[in-house]
SESETI-40169 format. One record per residue (C-alpha): residue in one letter; z, y, x. Coordinates in Angstrom, 2 decimals. Each point is the difference from the previous one (the first is absolute). Example, Ala and Ser with C-alpha at 12.3 -4.5 7.8 and 13.67 -1.06 7.14 Angstrom:
BEGIN
a_7.80_-4.50_12.30
s_-0.66_3.44_1.37
***
This chain:
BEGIN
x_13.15_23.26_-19.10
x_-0.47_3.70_-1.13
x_-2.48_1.11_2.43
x_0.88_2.89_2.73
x_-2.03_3.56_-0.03
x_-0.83_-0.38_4.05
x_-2.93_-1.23_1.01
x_-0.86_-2.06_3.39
x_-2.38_-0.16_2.08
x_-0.53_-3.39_2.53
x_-3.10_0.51_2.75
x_-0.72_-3.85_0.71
x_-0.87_-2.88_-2.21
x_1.28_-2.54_2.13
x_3.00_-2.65_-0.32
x_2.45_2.74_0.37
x_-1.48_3.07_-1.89
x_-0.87_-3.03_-3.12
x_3.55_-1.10_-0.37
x_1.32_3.61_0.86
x_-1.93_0.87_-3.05
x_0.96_-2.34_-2.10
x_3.89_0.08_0.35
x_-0.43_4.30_-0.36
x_-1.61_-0.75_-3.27
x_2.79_-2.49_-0.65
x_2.71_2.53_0.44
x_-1.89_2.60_-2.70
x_-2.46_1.96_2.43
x_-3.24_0.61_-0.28
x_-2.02_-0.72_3.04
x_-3.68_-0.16_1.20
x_-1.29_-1.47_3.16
x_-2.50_1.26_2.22
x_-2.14_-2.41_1.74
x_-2.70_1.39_2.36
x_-2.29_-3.56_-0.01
x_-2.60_0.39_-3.16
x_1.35_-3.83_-1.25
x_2.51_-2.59_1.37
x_-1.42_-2.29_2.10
x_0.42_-3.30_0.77
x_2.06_0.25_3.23
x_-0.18_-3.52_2.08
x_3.46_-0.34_1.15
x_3.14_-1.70_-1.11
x_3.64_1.60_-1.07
x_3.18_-1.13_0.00
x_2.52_0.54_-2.34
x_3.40_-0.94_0.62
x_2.72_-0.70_-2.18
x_1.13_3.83_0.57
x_-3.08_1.16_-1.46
x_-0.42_-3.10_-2.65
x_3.10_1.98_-1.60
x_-1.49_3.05_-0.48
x_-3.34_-1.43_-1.59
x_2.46_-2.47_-2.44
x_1.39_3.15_-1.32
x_-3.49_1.53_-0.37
x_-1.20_-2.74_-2.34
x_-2.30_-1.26_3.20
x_1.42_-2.75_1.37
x_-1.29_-2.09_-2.24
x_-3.69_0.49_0.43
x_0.87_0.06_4.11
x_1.26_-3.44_-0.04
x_-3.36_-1.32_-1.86
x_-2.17_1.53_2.12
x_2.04_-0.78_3.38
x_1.40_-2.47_2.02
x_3.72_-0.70_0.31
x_1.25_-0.56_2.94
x_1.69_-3.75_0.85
x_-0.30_-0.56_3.95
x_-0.29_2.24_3.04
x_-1.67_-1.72_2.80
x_0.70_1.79_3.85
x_-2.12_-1.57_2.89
x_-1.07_0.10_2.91
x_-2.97_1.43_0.53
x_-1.50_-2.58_3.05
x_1.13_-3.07_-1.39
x_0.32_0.21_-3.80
x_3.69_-0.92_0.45
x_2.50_1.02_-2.88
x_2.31_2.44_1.78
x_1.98_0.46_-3.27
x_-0.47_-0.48_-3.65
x_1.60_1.91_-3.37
x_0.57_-1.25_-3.10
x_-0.66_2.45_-2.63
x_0.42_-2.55_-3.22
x_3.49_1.60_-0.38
x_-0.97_3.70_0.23
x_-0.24_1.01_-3.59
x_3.76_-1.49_-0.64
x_1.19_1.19_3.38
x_-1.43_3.69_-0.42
x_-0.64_0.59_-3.47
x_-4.06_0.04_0.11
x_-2.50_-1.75_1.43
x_-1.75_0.83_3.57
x_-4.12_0.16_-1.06
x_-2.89_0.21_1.63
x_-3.29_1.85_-1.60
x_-3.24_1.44_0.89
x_0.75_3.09_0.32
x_-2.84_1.69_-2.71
x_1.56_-2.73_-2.46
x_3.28_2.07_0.08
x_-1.56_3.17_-0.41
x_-1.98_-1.18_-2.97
x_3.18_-1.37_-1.14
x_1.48_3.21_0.36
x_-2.96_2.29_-1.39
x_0.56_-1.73_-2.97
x_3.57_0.03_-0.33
x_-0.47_4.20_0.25
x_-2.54_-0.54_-2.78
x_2.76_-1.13_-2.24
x_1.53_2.87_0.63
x_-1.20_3.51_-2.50
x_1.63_2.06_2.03
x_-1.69_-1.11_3.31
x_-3.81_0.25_1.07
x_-1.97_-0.33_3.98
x_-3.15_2.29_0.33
x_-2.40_-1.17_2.81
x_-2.28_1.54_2.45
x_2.95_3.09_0.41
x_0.19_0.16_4.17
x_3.10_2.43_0.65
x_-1.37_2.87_2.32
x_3.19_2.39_-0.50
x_3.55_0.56_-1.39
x_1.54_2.85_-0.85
x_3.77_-0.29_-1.11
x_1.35_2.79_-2.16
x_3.86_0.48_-1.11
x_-0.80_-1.65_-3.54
x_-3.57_-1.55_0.65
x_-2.06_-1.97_2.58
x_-3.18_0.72_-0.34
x_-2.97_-2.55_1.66
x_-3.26_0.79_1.04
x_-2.79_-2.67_-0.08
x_-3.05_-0.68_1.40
x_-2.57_2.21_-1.43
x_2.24_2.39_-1.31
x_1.54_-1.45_-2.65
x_3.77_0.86_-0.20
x_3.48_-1.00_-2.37
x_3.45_0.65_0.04
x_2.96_-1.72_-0.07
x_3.98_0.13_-0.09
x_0.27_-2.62_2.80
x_-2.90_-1.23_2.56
x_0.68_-4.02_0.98
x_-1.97_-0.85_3.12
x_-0.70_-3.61_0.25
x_-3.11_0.58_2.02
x_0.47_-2.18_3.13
x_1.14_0.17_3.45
x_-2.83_2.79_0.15
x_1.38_2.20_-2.61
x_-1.42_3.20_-0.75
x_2.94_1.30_-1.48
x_2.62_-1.29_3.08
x_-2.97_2.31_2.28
x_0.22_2.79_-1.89
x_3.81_0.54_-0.52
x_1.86_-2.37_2.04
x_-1.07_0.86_3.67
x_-2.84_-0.79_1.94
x_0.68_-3.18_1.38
x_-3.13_-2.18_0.19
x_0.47_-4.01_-0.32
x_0.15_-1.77_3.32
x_-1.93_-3.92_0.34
x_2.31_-2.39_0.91
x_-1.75_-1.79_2.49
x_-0.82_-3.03_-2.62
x_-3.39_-0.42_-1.53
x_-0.24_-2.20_-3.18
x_-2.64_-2.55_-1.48
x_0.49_-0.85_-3.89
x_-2.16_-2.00_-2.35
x_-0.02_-2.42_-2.53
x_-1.19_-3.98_0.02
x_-0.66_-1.45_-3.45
x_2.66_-2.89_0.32
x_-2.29_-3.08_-0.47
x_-1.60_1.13_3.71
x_4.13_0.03_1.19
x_1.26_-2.63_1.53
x_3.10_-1.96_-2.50
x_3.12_-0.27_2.68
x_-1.36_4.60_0.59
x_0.65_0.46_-3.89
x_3.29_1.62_-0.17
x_1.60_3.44_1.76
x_-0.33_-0.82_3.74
x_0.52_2.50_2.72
x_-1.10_-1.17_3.57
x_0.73_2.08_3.63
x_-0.37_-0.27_3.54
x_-1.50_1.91_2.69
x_0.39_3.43_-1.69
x_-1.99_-0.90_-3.30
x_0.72_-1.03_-2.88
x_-1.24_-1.36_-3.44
x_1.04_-0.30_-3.22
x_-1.12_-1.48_-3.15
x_0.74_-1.10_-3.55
x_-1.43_-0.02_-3.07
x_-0.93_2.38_-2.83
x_-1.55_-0.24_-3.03
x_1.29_-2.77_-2.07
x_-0.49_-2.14_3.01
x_-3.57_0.46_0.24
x_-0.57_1.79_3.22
x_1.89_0.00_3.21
x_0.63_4.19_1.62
x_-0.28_-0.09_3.74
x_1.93_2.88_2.09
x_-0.84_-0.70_3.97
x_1.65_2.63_2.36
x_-0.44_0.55_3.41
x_0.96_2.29_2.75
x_-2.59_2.56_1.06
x_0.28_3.18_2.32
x_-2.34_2.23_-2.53
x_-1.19_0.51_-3.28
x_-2.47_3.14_-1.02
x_-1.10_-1.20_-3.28
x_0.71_1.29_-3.51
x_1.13_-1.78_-2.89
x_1.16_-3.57_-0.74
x_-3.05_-1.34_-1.27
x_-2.32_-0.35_2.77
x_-1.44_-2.84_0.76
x_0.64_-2.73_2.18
x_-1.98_-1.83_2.52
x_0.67_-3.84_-0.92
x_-0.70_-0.51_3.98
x_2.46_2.78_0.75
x_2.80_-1.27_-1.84
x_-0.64_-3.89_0.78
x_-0.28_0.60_4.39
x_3.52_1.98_-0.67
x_1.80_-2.83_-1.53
x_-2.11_-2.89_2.08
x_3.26_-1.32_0.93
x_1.55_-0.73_-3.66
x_0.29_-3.51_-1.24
x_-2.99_-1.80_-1.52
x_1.37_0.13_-3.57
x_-0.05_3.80_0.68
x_-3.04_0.48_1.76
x_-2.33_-1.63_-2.85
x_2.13_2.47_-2.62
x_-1.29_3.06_1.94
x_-3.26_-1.69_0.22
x_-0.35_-0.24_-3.85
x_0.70_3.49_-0.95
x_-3.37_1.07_-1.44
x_-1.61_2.95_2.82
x_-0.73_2.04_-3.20
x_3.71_-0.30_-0.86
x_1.68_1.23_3.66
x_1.79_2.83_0.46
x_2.02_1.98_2.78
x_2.25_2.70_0.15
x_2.60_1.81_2.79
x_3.50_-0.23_-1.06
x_1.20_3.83_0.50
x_3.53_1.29_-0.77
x_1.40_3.55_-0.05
x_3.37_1.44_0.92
x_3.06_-0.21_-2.79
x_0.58_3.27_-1.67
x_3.31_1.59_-0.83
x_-1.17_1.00_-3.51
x_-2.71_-1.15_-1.94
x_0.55_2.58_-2.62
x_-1.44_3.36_0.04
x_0.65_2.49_-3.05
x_-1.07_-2.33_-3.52
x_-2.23_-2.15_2.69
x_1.05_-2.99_1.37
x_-1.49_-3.57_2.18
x_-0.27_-2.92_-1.52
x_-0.87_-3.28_2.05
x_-2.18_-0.21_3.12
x_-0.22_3.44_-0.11
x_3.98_0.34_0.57
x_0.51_-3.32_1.82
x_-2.70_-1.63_1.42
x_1.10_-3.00_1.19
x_-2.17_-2.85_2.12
x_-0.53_-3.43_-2.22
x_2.57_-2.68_1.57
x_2.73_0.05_-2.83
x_-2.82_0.05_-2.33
x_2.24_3.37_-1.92
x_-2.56_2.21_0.61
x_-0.90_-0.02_-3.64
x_3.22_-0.87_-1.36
x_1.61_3.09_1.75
x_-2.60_2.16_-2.06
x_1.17_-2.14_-3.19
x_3.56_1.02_0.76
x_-1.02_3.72_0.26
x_-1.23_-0.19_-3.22
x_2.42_-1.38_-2.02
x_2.92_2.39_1.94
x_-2.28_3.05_-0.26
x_0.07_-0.56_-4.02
x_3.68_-0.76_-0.40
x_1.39_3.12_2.34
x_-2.91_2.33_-1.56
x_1.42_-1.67_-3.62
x_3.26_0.45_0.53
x_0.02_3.69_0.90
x_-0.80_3.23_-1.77
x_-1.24_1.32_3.05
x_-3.17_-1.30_1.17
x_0.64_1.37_3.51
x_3.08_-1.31_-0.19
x_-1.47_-3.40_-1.07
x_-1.84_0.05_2.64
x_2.92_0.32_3.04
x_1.34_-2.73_-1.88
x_-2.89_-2.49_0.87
x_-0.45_1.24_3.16
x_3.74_-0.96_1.30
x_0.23_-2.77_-2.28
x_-3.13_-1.50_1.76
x_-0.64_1.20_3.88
x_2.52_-1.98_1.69
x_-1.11_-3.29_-1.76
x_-3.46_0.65_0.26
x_0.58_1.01_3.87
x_1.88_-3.25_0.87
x_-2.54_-2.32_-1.86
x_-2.83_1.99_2.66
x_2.22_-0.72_2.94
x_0.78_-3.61_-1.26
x_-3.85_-0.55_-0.68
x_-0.84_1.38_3.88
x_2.89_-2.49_1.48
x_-1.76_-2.95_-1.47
x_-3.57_1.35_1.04
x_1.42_-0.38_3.60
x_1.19_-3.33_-0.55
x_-3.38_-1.44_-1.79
x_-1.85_1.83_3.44
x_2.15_-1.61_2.56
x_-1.63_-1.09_3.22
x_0.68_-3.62_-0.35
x_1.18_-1.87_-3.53
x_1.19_-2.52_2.84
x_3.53_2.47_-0.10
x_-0.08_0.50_-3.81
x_3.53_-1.06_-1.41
x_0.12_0.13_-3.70
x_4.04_1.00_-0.48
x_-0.63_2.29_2.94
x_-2.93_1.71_-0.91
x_-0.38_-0.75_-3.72
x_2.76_1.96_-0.78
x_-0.45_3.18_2.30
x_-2.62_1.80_-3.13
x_2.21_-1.32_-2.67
x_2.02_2.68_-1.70
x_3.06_-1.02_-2.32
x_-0.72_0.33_-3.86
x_-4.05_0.40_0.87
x_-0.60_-2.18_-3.01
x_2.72_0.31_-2.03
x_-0.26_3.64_-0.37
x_-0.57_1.47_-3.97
x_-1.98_3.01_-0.04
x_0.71_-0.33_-3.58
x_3.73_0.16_0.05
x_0.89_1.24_3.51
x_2.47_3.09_0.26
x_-2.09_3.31_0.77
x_1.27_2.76_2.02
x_0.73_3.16_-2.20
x_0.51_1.75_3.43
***
């Protein structure tokens, strides 16, 4: 593909700024991301990716390489939490026929490598570390980004993919600040040989206003734990703090054996806790030749598991409506429409199942009731590849 003059700039080298590259290199652009960490770390936490998402990555030449280095799902597991008893069960053998693509789970700095490597591949593409985003300044033609210790570049269009704590969102899409949730989180990772056999597959167990869930990433090899729990505050930065193994074992004291000795084995060195904030929907996330991309337009709490797959979805729609238009601006109102009321519902969806996984007593939990009440028609079989885009 003959390559386009403009040039793009993505602040974030995350799931979504990664595969946001990629596709914009795809469609003929050149494109450099910014990443403000001096080297991509090894992040302990695990990913989903949905058949929704799967689709996107097939078309990027990834999916592939995901599938070696993940699991595929086969069988959901919901229990309760007190007595270990299977509240309902999914069978995901039939996903890949029934929705096009597999649903996979990874560890989440697997995917990025994945995806670091895939932009590699790409001439047209590169990621420059250690570049922390202090200011923007958007021009009529240019965007032009100031860094950390003064360096600066410019740009025809400014991608932020840089988290539910965006620097760009502060600086030119109001000042609303992110708001905790009232949930706390626990994740690590067990090396599967300490994991007990009937806890190795995707189980999610609930009661009492907690909740836990857990599946396995890398090739099979190591189980992620997500344990989340009600709490009235939360003053900490960051999601990689750690945990206190006591901490997280006297909240979920109640949880089945089988659970219990899960949480038991995750290595202290290897726990991890984080407050799950959200902030309000916007009515635009486009602004001039600068627009949001993932977390940083949508953040969304982790109950669906879309929360990376919505960022996927960006991508892939931000290339096709900036490909398919001579106007980059232009381009750009066409992802935003084509995308916010999608991306909005999957949120809402995503909190509607948080408050059924943090009910007060699994002993009311009815699967066709509740199940269904976060479940949004066409969630899976949705093609970011080939869905219609608004040229509104």
């Amino acid at each position: 593909m003959p390559g386009r003059p403009e040039h793009i700039a993505i602040i974030g080298a995350g799931i979504g700024g990664l595969s946001a590259a990629i596709g914009l290199c795809d469609a003929g652009f050149g494109v450099t991301v910014y990443e403000q960490s001096p080297i991509i770390t090894e992040i302990g936490a695990g990913v989903g990716v949905p058949p929704n998402a799967c689709k996107v990555m097939r078309q990027m030449g990834l999916l592939t390489e995901l599938e070696e280095i993940g699991v595929a799902d086969t069988y959901g597991s919901y229990r309760h939490a007190r007595t270990g008893e299977e509240l309902r069960s999914t069978d995901w053998t039939e996903v890949p026929k029934r929705f096009g693509a597999p649903q996979l789970r990874l560890h989440r700095w697997d995917m990025q490598q994945v995806l670091a490597r895939g932009l590699a591949r790409r001439p047209s593409g590169s990621i420059r570390l250690g570049h922390r985003l202090e200011n923007i300044e958007p021009g009529p033609d240019r965007v032009r980004l100031i860094f950390a210790g003064g360096t600066a570049a410019v740009a025809d269009v400014v991608v932020a993919a840089d988290g539910i704590r965006s620097t760009v969102r502060n600086a030119l899409f109001g000042t609303d600040a992110p708001s905790f949730t009232g949930f706390v989180a626990w994740r690590g990772l067990v090396p599967v040989e300490d994991v007990d056999p009937n806890m190795r597959i995707d189980t999610s167990s609930f009661d009492s206003g907690l909740m836990i869930r857990n599946y396995l990433v890398r090739r099979g090899t190591l189980m992620n734990v997500l344990a989340m729990v009600r709490s009235d505050v939360w003053q900490d930065e960051g999601w990689r703090l750690p945990g206190l193994k006591q901490d997280l074992l006297a909240a979920f004291a109640g949880f089945y054996p089988a659970m219990h000795r899960l949480l038991a084995a995750i290595p202290e060195d290897a726990l991890f806790k984080w407050g799950l904030f959200l902030r309000p929907h916007l009515d635009h996330w486009v602004v001039g030749r600068v627009a949001l991309l993932g977390d940083a337009a949508h953040p969304m709490l982790p109950y669906l598991g879309q929360g990376g797959a919505m960022a996927i979805e960006d991508a892939m729609i931000l290339a096709r409506t900036l490909a398919a238009s001579e106007d980059l601006e232009e381009g750009l109102r066409w992802y935003q429409t084509t995308r916010m009321d999608r991306a909005y519902a999957v949120a809402e969806a995503s909190a509607k199942m948080g408050e059924i996984f943090h009910m007060d007593n699994a002993d009311d939990y009815r699967p066709d009731r509740d199940f269904s009440a976060g479940r949004l028609p066409g969630l899976f079989t949705y093609d970011p590849v080939t869905a219609p885009i608004s040229l509104a």
